[in-house]
N, C-alpha and C positions, 0 to 999 in steps of 0.2 A: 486102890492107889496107896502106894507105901510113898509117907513123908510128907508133908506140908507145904514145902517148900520148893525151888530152883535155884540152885545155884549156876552163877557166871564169873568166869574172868576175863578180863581185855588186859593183855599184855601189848602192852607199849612200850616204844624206847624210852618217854620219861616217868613210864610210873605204870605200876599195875595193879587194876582196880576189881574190885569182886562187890557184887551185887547178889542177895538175895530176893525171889519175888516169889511171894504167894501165890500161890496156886490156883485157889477158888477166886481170890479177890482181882489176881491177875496186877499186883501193886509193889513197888521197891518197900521186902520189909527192912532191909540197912544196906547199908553201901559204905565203902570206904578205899582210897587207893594208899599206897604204898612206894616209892617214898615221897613225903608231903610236898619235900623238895625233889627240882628234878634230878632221875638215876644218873648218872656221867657216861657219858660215849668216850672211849676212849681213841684216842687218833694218833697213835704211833710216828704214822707221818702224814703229810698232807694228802686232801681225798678219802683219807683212809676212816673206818667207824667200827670199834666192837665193841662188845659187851659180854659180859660172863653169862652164861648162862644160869647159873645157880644163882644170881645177884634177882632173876627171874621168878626161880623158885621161891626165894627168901622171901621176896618182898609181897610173893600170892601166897605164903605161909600166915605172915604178919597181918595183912591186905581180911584174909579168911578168919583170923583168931576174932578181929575186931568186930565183921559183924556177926559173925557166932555171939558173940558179948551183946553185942545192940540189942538182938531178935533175942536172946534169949535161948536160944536154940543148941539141940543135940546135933551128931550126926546121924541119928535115923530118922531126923527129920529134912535130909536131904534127899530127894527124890530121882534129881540125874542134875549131872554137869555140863554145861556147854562152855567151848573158849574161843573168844577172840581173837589174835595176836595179829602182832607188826608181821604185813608183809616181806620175803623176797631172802628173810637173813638166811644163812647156811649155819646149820649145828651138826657137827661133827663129831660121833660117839664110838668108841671101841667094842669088840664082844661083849664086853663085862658094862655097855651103857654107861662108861666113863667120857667125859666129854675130853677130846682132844686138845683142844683148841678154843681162846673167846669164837662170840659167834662173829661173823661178820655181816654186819647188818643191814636194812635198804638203802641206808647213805652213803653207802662206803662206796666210792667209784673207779677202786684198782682192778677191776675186770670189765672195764668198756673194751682195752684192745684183744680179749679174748673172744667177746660175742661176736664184736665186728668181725673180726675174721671168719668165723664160725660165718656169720652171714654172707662172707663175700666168698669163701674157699666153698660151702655146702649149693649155695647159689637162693640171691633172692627170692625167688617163687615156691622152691620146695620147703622155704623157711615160712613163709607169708600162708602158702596153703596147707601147711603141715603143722604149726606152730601157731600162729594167725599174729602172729609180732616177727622181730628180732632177735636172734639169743639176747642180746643185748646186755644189762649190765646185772644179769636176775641169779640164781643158785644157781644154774649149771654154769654158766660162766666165774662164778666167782669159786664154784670145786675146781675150774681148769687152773685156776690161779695158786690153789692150794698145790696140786697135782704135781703141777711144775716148777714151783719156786718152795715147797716144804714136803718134796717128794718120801723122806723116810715116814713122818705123819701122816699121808696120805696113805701108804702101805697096812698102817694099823687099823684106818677108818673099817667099821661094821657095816652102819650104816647113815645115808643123811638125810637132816630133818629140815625143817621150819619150825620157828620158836614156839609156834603151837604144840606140835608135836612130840618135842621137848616136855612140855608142861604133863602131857599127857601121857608120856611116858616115865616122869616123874611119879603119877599119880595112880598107875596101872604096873607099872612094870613093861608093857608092849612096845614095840618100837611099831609105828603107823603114822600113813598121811591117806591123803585124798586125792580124787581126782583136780578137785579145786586149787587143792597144792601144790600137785604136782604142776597142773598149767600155770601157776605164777610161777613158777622154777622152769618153766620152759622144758620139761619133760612129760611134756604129755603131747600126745600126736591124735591132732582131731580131724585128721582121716580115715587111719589108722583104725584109733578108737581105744588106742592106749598106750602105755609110757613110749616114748619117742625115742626107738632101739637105733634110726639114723643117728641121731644128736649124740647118744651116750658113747655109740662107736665110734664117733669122729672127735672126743674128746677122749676115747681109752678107758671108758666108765664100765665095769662090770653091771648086767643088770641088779647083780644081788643087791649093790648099795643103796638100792631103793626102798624103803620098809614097806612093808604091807599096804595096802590102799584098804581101806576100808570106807561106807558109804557117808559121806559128811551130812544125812539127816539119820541118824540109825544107832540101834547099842553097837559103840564101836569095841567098847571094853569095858571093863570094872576097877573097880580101886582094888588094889593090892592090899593083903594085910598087912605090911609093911607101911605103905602111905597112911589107910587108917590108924594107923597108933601113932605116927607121925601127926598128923593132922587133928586128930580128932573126930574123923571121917567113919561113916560103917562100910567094912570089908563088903564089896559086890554092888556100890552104889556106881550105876550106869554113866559111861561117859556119852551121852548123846548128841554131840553137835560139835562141831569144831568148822572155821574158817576166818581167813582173812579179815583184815579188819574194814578195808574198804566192802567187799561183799557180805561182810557183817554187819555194816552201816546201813547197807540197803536193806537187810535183813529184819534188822531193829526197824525199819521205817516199813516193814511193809512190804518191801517192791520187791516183786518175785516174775510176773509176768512181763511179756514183749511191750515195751513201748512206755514201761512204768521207770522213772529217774528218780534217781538218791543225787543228793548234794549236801559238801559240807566246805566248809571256808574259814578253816583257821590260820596259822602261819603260811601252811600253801593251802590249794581250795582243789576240790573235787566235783567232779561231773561223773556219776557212774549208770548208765542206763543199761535195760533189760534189752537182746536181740533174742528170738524165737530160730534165727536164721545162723547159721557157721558163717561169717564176714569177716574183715580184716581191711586197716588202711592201707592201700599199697606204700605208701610213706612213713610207716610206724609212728604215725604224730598222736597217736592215742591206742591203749593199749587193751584187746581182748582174752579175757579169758575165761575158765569154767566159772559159771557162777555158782552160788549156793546149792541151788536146786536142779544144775546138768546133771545128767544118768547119760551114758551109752546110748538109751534107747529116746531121751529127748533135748534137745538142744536148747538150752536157757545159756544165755552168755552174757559176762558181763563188760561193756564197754567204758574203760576209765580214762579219762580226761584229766590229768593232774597237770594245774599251774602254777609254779612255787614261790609266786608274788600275788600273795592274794592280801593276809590279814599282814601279814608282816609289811607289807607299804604302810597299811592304815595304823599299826603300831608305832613305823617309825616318824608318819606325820602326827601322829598324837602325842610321842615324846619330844619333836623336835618344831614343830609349826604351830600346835595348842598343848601346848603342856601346864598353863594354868587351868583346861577344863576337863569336865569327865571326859569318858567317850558318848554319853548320852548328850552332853554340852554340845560337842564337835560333832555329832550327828545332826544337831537343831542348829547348828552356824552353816554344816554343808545346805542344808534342807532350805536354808532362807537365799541361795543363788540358782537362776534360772537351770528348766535341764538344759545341758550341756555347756554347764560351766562358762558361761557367755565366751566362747572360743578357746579356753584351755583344755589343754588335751596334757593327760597324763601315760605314758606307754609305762607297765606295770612290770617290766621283765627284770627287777635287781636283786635278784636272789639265785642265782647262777643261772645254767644252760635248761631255755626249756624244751623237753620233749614235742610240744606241739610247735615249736618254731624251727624244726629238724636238726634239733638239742643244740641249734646257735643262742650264743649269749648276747643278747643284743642292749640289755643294762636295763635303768632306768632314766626315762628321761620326759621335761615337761615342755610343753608346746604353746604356742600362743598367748603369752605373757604379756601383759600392758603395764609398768611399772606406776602406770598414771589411772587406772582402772581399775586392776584385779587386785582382791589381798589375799588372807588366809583362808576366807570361806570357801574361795575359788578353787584353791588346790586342796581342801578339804572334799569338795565335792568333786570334783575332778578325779581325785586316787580311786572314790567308790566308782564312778563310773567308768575309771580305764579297768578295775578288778574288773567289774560285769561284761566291758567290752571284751576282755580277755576272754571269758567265759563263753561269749555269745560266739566267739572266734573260733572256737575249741569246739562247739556244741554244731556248727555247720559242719566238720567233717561227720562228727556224730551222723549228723542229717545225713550226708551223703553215702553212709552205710545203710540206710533205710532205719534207722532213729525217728522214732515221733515225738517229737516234743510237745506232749499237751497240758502234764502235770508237774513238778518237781516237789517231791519230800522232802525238807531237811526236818535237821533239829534247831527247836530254840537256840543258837547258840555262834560265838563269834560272831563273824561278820553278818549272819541270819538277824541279830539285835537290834541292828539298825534298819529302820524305819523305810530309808531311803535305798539302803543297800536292795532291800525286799522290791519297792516298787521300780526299781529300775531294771532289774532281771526282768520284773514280770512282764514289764513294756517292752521291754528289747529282743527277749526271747518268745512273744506271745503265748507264753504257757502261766498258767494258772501254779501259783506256789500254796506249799501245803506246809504249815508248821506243827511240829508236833513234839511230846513231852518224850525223850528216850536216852540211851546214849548205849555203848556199847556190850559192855557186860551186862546189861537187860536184855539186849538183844540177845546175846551168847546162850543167858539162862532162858528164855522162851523157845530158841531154837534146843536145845536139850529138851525141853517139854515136848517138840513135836518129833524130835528123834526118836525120843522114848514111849512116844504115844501117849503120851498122857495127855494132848490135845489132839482133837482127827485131824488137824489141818493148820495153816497159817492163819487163816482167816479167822478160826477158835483162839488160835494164841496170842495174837495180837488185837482182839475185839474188844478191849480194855484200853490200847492205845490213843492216847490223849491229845487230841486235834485241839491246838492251842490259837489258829488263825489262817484264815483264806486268804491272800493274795490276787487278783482278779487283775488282768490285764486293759488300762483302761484305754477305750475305741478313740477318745479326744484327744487321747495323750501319745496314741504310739506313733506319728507320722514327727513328732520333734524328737524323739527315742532314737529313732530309728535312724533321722538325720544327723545326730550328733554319732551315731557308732557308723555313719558309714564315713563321717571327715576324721574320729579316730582310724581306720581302718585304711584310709588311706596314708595316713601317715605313717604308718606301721609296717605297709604295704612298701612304699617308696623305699622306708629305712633296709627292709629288708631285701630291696633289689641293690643297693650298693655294694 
């Protein structure tokens, strides 16, 4: 084994972070993200989200110099790279791997009325069994937007990427995606059984635009001698891993098989579970796609559940309802009010249109007030348990694709911190919660360890992974869980037949 080391990055829209782990020890030898402060989205007009791509590079330039300095460390003491990045953006590069255009990225929502159509003119079912979503508002949608409204630009485009892809074409010289990637971009056909030549013809997409597929556990490439002398890197050190950040989430935690869940819950909150089986919501309220470890020859998929009122309610009742205490403070004031909030009910949805409510906005709003009764505790614990109820909401269509919900993986971290947040999922949802020590770019650099073979398996490269607490669903406790999420759910239910 050449190198010591694994390198990762997680490329985010606010910061991009690189992780070193040891190899033998299986341990973060430094970490460091880039910029401290968050990166700027830039919004032209409203809806609208990009960012430069090289703003990307710079900052996993900066991000890499630092812990090279921590560790100590050469670049022949890197043994292979794996990357992370933000879902959904479109990077747009010329022959010469000149980027055209910022990227535009998964916020940006000026190509909803391109999917739609795409779904209504292509027809629902051959989009649902062919795609297993909506075009919706993902990269092939947001290239028809380019196409048609910066038609001369569109002319020079090579080929297009994902911001992973980008990084790693920075880093190789290759222009490459995956099949993983391609199915978030809604170019991949899992019928088929590969990129999805209806879709590309019915937006006027050559196939060429597509770079390379290469396998997302595998040597996809090498570092350029070019980037080595840029970086500091040795010319030939394997790129092994590349994906998504939500199935890189699951990745870093573990969850590879049918029936095994990742979750994470910060500003929005995630529900991502393993299917063994090709499925799809008939209603697009949750989104399927390749997971890390799909091939051709076996079906691993990953089902995401994204609700974009998750921690961000709990931020804004902590800056605006307890703003003289911690959040550990406001955790121990929810914790001292009966469950279910002795009749307040908090509906979670104020952070625009959500996909599991058939992308209606329906706000935020609180329920069963007693001006003579309830105070601050009340709607402290109230907001955690309308996030959970959201969850648990989101996690029944899950079930209805044949989802099992027995376990969920998160990380230590955001709304995971809180005490009550933990046992309130574990009651409502009757699955057992798993906490553990990781975050992204460890993930990245373990999955490069088993791309590259430097571990046989997942189960070798995460056997180090740090189980920090068990969550246990308790038998006394779930028949009042369970009644409080079913008088949320009916009010929810009501709001949304009006």
């Amino acid at each position: 084994m050449n190198g010591k080391y694994l390198l990762g990055f997680d490329v985010g829209s606010s910061s991009v972070k690189a992780s070193l782990v040891d190899i033998e020890r299986g341990d973060i030898a430094a970490s460091a993200f880039y910029p401290e402060k968050e990166a700027p989205i830039v919004a032209v007009r409203t809806g609208w989200a990009e960012q430069d791509p090289q703003m990307w590079w710079d900052n996993a330039k900066l991000a890499l110099r630092k812990i090279m300095q921590q560790a100590g460390a050469k670049g022949e003491d890197i043994a292979a790279i794996g990357i992370s990045y933000q879902m959904h953006g479109l990077v747009c590069v010329d022959k010469n791997q000149k980027v055209l255009r910022p990227s535009i990225i998964w916020c940006d929502s000026r190509a909803v009325a391109y999917g739609e159509r795409a779904f209504n003119e292509l027809g629902k079912e051959r989009c649902l069994t062919h795609l297993l979503n909506s075009p919706g508002n993902f990269t092939a949608a947001k290239l028809a937007w380019v196409k048609e409204n910066e038609p001369e630009l569109f002319r020079q485009i090579d080929k297009v990427m994902l911001p992973g892809d980008y990084i790693a074409m920075k880093l190789t010289g290759e222009a490459q995606t995956t099949i993983s990637g391609l199915s978030e971009g809604m170019m991949w056909d899992f019928k088929a059984k590969k990129p999805a030549k209806f879709l590309l013809d019915y937006f006027g997409f050559e196939d060429s635009l597509l770079a390379e597929v290469v396998p997302t556990f595998g040597i996809q490439s090498v570092v350029s001698e070019e980037a080595a002398q840029e970086l500091g890197l040795k010319a030939g050190t394997p790129i092994g891993y590349r994906a998504g950040d939500q199935p890189n989430n699951a990745v870093s935690l573990n969850v590879f098989n049918p029936g095994e869940i990742a979750s994470t819950a910060g500003t929005s909150g995630v529900v991502y579970g393993v299917l063994g089986d090709v499925n799809y919501d008939p209603e697009s309220r949750v989104n399927t796609f390749a997971h890390a470890n799909y091939t051709t020859a076996t079906d691993r998929l990953g089902v995401l559940l994204c609700i974009n009122g998750t921690g961000i309610l709990n931020a804004w009742m902590h800056r605006n309802v307890t703003s003289d205490l911690s959040y550990s403070e406001m955790n121990d004031l929810a914790a001292s009010v009966p469950v279910g909030s002795e009749g307040v009910k908090i509906i979670p949805f104020g952070n625009g249109a959500e996909r599991v409510l058939g992308n209606r906005e329906v706000g935020c709003s609180v329920h069963g007030m007693n001006f003579n009764k309830h105070g601050r505790a009340h709607l402290a614990r109230a907001a955690q348990e309308g996030i959970v109820f959201s969850f648990c909401y989101g996690m029944e269509i899950m079930q209805q694709m044949g989802m099992k919900l027995n376990k969920i993986h998160a990380g230590r971290a955001n709304m995971f911190l809180s005490p009550l947040f933990r046992e309130t999922l574990a009651n409502v949802s009757g699955a057992t919660i798993e906490l553990y020590e990781t975050d992204g770019s460890v993930g990245a650099a373990k999955g490069a360890g088993i791309g590259a073979s430097i571990y046989k398996d997942h189960d070798e490269a995460f056997s180090t992974l740090k189980r920090l607490a068990i969550i246990a669903p308790e038998e006394s406790k779930h028949e009042e869980y369970i009644e409080a999420y079913r008088e949320w759910k009916d009010i929810l239910e009501k709001s949304l037949s009006r």
